[in-house]
Legacy VTK file of the C-alpha trace (Angstrom):
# vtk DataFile Version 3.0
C-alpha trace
ASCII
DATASET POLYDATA
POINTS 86 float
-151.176 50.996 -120.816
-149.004 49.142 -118.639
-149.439 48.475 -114.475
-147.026 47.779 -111.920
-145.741 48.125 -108.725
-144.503 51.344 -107.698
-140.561 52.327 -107.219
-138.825 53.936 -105.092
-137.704 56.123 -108.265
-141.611 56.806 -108.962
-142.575 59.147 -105.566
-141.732 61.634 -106.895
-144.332 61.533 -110.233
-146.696 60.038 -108.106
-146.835 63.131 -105.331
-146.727 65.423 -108.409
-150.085 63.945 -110.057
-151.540 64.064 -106.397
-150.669 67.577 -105.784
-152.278 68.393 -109.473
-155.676 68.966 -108.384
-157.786 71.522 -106.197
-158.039 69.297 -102.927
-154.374 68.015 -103.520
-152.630 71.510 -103.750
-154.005 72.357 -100.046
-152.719 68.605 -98.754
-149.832 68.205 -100.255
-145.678 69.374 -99.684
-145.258 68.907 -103.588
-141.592 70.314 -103.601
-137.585 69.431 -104.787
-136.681 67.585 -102.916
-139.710 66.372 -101.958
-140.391 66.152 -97.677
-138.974 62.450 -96.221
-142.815 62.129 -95.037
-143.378 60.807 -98.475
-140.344 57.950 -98.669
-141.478 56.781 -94.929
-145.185 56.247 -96.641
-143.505 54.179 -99.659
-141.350 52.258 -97.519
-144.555 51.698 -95.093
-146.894 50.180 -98.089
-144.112 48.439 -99.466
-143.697 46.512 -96.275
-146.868 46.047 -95.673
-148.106 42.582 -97.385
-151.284 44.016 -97.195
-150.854 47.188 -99.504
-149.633 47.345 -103.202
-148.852 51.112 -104.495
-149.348 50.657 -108.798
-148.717 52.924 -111.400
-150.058 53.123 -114.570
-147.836 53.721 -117.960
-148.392 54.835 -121.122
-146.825 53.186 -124.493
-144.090 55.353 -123.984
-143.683 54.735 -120.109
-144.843 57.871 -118.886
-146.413 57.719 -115.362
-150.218 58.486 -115.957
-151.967 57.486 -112.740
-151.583 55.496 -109.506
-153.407 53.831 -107.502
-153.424 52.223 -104.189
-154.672 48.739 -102.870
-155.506 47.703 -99.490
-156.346 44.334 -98.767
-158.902 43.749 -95.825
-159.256 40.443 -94.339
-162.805 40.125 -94.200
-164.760 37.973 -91.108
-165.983 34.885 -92.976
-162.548 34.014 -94.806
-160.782 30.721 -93.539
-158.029 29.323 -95.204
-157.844 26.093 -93.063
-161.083 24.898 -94.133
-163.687 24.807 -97.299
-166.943 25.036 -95.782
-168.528 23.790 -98.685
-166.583 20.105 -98.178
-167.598 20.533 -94.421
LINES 1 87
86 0 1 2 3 4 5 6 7 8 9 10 11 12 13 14 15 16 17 18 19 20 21 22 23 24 25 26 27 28 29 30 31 32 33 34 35 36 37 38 39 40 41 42 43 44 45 46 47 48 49 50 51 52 53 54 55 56 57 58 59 60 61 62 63 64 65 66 67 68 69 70 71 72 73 74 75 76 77 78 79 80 81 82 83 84 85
């Protein structure tokens, strides 16, 4: 297995798997071509520093899962300073 970023290239794999399941068939537009909604999400995580959209491959680099990360700055982080030299 293999993970990377997402492409442009993969949205439409990714809304596929996401519209495979019982909650996503009643969320999702899953159609061909699929609704610009779903390109102005990519291009809004992709632009965001604080979001990575990954996909996972098989050995034959087949799209088998995604996966979304969010990164939360959290209250006690400070770059400018190590507390522990303070």
């Amino acid at each position: 297995m293999k993970f990377r970023k997402a492409k442009k290239e993969d949205i439409f794999k990714i809304v596929a798997m996401i519209a495979d399941d019982e909650l996503g068939m009643k969320r999702e537009i899953f159609q061909n071509p699929l609704p610009d909604v779903y390109l102005k999400a990519f291009e809004n995580i992709i632009s965001d520093d604080n979001q990575e959209l990954i996909v996972v491959e098989d050995d034959n680099l087949e799209i088998i899962g995604t996966l979304q990360l969010t990164f939360i700055q959290y209250l006690t982080y400070k770059p400018q300073f190590d507390v522990r030299k303070e």
